[in-house]
C-alpha positions as CSV (number, residue, x, y, z in Angstrom):
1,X,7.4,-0.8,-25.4
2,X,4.1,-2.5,-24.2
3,X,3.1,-1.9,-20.5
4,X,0.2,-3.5,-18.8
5,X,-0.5,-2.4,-15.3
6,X,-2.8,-4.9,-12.6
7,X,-3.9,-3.2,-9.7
8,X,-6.8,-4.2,-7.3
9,X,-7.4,-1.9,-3.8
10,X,-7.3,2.2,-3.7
11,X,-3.9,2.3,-2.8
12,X,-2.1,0.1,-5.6
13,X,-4.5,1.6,-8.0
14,X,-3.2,4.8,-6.9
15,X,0.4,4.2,-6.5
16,X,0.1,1.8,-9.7
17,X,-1.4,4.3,-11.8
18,X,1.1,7.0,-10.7
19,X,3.9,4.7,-11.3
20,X,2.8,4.2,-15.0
21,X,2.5,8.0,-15.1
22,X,6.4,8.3,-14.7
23,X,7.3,5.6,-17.4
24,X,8.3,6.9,-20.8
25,X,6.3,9.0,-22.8
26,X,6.6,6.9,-25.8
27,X,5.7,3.8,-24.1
28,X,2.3,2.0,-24.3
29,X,0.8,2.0,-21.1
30,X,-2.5,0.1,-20.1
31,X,-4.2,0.1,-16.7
32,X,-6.2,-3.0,-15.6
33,X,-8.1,-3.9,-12.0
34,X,-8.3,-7.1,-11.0
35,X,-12.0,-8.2,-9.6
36,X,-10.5,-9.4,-6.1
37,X,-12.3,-8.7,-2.4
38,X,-10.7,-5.6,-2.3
39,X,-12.0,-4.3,-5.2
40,X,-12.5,-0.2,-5.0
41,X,-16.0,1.5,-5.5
42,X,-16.4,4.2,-8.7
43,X,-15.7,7.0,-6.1
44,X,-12.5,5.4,-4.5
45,X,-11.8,4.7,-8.3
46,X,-11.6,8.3,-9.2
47,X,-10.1,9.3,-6.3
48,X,-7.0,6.7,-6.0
49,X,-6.4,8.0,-10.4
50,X,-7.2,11.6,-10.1
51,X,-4.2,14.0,-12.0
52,X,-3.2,10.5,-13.9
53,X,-4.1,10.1,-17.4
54,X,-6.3,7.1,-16.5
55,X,-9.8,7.0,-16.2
56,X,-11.7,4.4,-16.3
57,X,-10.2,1.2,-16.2
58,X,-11.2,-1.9,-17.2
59,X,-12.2,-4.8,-14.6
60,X,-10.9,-7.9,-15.0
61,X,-11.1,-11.9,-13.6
62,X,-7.8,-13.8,-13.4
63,X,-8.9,-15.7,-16.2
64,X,-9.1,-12.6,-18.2
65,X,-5.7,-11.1,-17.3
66,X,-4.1,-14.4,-18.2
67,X,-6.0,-14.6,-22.0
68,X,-5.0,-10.0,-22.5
69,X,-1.5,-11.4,-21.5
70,X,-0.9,-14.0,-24.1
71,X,-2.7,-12.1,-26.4
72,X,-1.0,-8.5,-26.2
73,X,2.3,-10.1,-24.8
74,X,3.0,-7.1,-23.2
75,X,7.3,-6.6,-22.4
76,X,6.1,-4.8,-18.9
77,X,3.5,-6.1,-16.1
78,X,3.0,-3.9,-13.3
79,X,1.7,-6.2,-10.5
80,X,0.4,-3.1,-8.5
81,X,-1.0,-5.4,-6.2
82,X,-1.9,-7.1,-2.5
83,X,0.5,-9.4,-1.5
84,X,-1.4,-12.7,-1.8
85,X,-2.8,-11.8,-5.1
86,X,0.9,-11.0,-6.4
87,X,1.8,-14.3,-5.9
88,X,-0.8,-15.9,-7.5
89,X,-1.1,-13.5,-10.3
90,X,2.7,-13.8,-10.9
91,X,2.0,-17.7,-11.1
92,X,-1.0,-17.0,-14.1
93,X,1.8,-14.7,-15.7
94,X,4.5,-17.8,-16.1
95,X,1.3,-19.6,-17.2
96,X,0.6,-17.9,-19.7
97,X,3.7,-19.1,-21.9
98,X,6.8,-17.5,-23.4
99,X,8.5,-14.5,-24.2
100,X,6.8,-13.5,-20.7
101,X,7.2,-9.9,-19.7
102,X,9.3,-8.3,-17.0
103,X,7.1,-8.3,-13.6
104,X,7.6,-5.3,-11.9
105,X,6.2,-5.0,-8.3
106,X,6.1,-2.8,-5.4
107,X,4.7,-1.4,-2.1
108,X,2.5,1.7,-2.2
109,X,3.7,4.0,1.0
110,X,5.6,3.9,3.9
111,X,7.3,0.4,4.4
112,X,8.9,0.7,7.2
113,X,9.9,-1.7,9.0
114,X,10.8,-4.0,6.5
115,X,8.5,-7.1,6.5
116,X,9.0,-11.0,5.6
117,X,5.3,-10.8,3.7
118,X,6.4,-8.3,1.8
119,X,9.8,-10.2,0.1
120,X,7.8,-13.8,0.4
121,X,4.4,-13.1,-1.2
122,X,6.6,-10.7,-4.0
123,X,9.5,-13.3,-4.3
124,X,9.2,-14.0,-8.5
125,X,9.2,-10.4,-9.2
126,X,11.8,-9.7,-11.6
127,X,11.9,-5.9,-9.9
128,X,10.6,-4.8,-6.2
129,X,10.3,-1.1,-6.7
130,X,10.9,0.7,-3.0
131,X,10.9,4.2,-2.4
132,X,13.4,5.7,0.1
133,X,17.5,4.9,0.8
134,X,16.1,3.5,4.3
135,X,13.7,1.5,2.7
136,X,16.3,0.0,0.3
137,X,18.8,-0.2,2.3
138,X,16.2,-2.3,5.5
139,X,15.0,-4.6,2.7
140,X,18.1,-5.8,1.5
141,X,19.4,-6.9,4.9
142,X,16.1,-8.7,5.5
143,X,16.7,-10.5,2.0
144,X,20.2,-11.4,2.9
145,X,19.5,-12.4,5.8
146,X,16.6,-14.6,4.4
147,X,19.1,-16.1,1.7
148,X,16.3,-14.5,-1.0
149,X,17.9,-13.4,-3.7
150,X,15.8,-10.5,-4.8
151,X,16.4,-6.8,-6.9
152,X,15.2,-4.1,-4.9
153,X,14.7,-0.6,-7.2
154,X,14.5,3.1,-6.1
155,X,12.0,5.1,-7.4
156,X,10.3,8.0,-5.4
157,X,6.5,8.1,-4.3
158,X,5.5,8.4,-7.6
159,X,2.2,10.8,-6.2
160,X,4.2,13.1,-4.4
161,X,3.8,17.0,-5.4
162,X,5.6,18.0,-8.3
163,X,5.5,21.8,-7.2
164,X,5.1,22.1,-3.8
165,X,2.4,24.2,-2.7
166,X,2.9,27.4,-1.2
167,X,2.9,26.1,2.3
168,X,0.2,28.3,5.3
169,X,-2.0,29.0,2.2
170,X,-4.4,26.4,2.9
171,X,-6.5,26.2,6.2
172,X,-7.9,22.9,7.0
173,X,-6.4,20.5,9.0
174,X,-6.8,17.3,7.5
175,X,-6.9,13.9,9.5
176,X,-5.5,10.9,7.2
177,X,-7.5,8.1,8.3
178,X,-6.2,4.6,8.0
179,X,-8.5,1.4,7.6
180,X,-6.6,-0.3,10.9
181,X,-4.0,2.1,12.7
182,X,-5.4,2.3,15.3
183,X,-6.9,-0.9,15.4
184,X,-9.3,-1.0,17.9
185,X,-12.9,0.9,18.8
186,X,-11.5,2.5,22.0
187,X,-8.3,3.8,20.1
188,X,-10.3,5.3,17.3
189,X,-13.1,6.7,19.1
190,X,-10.4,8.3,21.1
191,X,-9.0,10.0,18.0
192,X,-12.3,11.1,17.2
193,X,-12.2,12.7,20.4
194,X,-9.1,14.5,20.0
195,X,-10.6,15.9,16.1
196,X,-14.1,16.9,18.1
197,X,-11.7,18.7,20.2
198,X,-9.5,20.0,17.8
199,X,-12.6,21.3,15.8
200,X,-13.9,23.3,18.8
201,X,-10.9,24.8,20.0
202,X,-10.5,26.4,16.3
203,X,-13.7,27.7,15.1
204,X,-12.6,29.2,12.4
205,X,-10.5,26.4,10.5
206,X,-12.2,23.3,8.8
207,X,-10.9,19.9,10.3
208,X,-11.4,17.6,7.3
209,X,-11.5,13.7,8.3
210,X,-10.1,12.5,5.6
211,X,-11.1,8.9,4.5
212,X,-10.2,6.5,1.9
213,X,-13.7,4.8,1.7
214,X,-17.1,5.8,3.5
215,X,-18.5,2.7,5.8
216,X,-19.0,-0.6,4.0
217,X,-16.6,1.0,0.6
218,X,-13.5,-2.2,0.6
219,X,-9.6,-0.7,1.1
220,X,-6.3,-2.5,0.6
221,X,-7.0,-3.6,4.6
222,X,-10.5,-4.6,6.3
223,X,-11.5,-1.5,8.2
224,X,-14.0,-3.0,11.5
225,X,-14.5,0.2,12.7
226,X,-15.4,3.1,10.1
227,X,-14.7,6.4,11.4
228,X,-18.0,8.0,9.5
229,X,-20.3,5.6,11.3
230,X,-18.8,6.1,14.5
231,X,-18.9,9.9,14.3
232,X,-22.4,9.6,13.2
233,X,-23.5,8.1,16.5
234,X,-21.9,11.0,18.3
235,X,-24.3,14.4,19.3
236,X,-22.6,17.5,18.6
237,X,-20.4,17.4,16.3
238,X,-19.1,20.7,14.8
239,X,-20.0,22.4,11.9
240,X,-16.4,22.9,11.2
241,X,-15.5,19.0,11.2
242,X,-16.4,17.3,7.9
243,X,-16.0,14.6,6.1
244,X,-14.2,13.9,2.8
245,X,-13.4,11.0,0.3
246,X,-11.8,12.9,-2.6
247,X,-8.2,12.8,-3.8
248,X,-5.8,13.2,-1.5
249,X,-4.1,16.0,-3.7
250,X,-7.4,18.0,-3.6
251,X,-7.5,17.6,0.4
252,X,-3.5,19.1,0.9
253,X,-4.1,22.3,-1.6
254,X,-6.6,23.8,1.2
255,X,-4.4,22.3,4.2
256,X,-2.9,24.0,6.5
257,X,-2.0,20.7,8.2
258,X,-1.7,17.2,8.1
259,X,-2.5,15.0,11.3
260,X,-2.4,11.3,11.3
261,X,-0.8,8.3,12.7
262,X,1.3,6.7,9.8
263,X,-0.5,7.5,6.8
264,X,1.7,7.8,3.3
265,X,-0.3,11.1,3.3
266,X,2.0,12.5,5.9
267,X,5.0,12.1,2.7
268,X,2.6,14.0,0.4
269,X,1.7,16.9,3.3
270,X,5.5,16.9,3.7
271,X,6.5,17.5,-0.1
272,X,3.7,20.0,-0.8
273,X,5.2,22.1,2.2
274,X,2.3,21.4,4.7
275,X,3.5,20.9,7.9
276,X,2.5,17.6,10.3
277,X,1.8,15.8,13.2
278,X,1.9,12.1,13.8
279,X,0.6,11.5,16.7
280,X,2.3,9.4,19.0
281,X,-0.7,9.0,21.8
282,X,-0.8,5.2,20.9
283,X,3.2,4.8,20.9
284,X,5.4,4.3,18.4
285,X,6.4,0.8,17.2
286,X,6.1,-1.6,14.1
287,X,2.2,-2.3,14.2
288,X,1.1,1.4,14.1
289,X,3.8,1.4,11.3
290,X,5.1,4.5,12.8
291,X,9.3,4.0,13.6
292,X,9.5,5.6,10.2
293,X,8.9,8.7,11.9
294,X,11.6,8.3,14.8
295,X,14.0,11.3,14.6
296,X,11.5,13.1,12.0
297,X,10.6,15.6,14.7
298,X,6.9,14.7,13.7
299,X,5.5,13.0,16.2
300,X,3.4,14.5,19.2
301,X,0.3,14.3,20.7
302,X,-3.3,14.7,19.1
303,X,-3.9,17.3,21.8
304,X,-1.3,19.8,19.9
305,X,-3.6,20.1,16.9
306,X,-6.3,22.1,19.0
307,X,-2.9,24.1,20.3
308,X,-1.7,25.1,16.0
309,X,1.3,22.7,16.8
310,X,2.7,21.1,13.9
311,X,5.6,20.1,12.8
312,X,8.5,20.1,9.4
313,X,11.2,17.2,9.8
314,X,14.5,17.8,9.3
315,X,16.5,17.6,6.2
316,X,18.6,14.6,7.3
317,X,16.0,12.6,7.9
318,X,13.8,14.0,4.8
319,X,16.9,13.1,2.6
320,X,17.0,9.0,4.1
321,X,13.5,9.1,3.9
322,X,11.3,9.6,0.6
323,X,13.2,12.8,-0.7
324,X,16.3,11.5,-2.1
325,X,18.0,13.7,-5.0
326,X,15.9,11.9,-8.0
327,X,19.2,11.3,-9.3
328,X,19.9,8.8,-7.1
329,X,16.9,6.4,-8.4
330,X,17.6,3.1,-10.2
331,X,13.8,1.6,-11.0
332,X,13.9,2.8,-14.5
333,X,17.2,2.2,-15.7
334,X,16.7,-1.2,-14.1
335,X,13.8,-1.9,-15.6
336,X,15.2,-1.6,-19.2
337,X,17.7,-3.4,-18.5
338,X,15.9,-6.5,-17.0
339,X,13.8,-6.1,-20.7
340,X,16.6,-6.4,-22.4
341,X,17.4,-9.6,-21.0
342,X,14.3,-11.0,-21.3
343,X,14.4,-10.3,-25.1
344,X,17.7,-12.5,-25.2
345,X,16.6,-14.9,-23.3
346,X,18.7,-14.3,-20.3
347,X,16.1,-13.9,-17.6
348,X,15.6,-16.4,-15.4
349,X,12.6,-16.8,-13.3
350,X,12.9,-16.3,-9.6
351,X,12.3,-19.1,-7.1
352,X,9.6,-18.8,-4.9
353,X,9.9,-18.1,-1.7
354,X,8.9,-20.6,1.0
355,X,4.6,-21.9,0.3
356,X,6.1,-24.2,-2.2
357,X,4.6,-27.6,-0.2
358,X,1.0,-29.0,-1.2
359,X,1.3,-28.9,-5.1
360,X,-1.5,-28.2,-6.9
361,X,-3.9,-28.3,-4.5
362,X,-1.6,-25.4,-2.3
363,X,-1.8,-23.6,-5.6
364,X,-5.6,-23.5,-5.5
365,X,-5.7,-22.3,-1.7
366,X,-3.7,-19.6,-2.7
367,X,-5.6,-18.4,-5.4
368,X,-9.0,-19.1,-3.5
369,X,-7.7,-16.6,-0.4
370,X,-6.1,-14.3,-2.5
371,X,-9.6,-14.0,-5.2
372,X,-12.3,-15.1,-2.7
373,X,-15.6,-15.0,-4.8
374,X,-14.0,-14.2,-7.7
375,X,-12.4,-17.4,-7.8
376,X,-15.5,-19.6,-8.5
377,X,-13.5,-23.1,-9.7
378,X,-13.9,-26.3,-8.2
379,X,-10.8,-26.8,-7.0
380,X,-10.7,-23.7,-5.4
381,X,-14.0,-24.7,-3.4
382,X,-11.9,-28.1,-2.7
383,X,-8.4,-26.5,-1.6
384,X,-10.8,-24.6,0.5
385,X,-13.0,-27.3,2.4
386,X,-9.8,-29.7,3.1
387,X,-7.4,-26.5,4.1
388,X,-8.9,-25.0,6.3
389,X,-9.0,-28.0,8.5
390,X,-6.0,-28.9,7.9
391,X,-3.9,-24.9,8.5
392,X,-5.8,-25.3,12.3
393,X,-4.1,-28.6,13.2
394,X,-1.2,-27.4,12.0
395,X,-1.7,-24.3,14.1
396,X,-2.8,-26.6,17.2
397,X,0.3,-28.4,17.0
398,X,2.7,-25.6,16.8
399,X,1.1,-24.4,20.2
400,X,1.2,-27.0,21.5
401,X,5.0,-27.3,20.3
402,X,5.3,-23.9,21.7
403,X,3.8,-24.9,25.1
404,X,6.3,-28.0,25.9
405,X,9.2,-25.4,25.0
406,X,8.1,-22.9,27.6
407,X,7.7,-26.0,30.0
408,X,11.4,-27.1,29.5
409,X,12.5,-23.5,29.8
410,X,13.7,-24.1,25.8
């Protein structure tokens, strides 16, 4: 069996690469990144495929992936990527011509609450691997209700801990930084705060800020304000509170404990036996993609990580959420099946999902957003100079839609 794996930011590398790690031994597996805007530096690179069997990947245009598809005709694609550049990708896959592989998709952490993005921009997957009952179970309602007809998988976090570690033998607390949760200055600066504070009130212990990219480094989201620039413009910091890009892995097997808002991290402290806190100081709802931690027992205040107060969730909740018995998970079994009806012939390609309108030129706009530089053709340029234009009159005259509604009390 031939596997070819696309990935493009430091998370879907990572959770891509993992994911090829849990495929069959005997299977041919091949790891590719896609040159897009969020393309990861060397460091994030080795970080994101660290304890995988990968290590240096080659880079690829569109172009490219297209020609190594109809060359190789590989029976597996992993799409490990952003959801705009699925869709288009997915699109250069049906291009590429017959017996096309099975697509198998996915999100890379915590995706909860279910999203419309995430079933629209992923809608021609053959698979959509997901990774807790909850998850399942919130994305199939959303499809049903959205009349999508679309196969959601279970597989677990494929980069959780094989062996926990012994949990209390470690010492740092680690901070997972995210690129936009919190999103603005005055939220972050205030977790920096709260670290600075942390750091003091326990001399003894290392508080590791734990990032994914330094300053100016590109992540699966557009970070505006970089945590290691804006420490670096404060006096005083402590010797104790340092800064680290490595592995994640590396980070949780000299943990003591895990602080951060919503990272996926939190699900890797959690199976290696390090205890948590996600703090709560900013609330808890859908953009700080915290409700997954409602009824966890995690969630506090940044202030208890000076005080050593951390938490462990319960087993009810652990058991809906990211540890299911691995029994329980279909992805595989699913995913030989769906190859076994594409060698007879039997299977179909999905419908997109809404985005159909504007032809070939709509087409081109996607690919354009989704590739950016790296989509240097002519019609991209073109979909590009009469689009934009045209997507803010169409915004203008949805608010103003929007406005004579409120007016007639509609």
């Amino acid at each position: 069996m031939k596997v070819i794996g696309v990935a493009d930011s430091d998370s879907y590398l990572k959770w891509g690469a993992s994911l090829l790690e849990r495929m069959p031994a005997d299977w041919h597996r091949r790891l590719l990144i896609l040159r897009t805007p969020a393309l990861p530096s060397r460091s994030q690179v080795a970080a994101a495929l660290a304890g995988t069997r990968f290590t240096d990947p080659t880079h690829l245009d569109l172009a490219d992936v297209t020609t190594l598809i109809q060359q190789e005709r590989p029976d597996v694609v992993l799409v490990a990527l952003r959801g705009p550049v699925v869709r288009v990708v997915v699109r250069a896959i049906l291009a590429a011509g017959e017996p096309r592989p099975v697509m198998l998709s996915g999100l890379p952490g915590i995706s909860v609450p279910e999203t419309l993005n995430a079933i629209y921009y992923r809608s021609q997957a053959d698979l959509l691997v997901l990774h807790s009952r909850r998850e399942v179970r919130s994305f199939r309602g959303l499809a049903e209700r959205l009349g999508v007809r679309q196969r959601f998988v279970l597989a677990s976090l494929p980069f959780l801990s094989a062996a926990p570690v012994d949990a209390g033998a470690g010492t740092d607390i680690v901070f997972a930084a995210q690129a936009i949760v919190p999103r603005t200055r005055a939220d972050r600066e205030s977790v920096l705060d709260g670290l600075l504070a942390t750091a003091r009130a326990q001399p003894d212990r290392r508080v590791v800020l734990k990032l994914r990219g330094r300053a100016g480094e590109a992540q699966t989201h557009h970070e505006r304000h970089p945590y290691d620039t804006m420490l670096a413009e404060r006096a005083d910091v402590p010797p104790n509170l340092v800064v680290s890009t490595g592995p994640m892995s590396e980070a949780l097997r000299a943990a003591g404990a895990l602080v951060t808002v919503s990272s996926t991290a939190a699900i890797e402290a959690a199976a290696a036996g390090v205890p948590v806190l996600a703090i709560d100081d900013f609330g808890v709802r859908a953009r700080l993609i915290n409700v997954v931690f409602e009824g966890s027992g995690l969630l506090g205040p940044l202030s208890d990580a000076a005080l050593g107060r951390f938490r462990t969730a319960p087993r009810a909740w652990l058991e809906d959420n990211y540890f299911h018995d691995r029994a329980e998970e279909d992805w595989l079994p699913a995913l030989r099946e769906a190859i076994v009806l594409r060698d007879a012939g039997r299977l179909p390609v999905r419908p997109q999902f809404r985005g159909r309108l504007g032809g070939g030129l709509r087409r081109s706009w996607d690919r354009k957003i989704a590739l950016g530089p790296y989509d240097r053709s002519w019609d991209g340029r073109l979909a590009l100079a009469v689009g934009y234009p045209l997507r803010e009159a169409v915004r203008a005259m949805r608010r103003a839609q929007a406005r004579v509604r409120r007016r007639e009390g509609v």
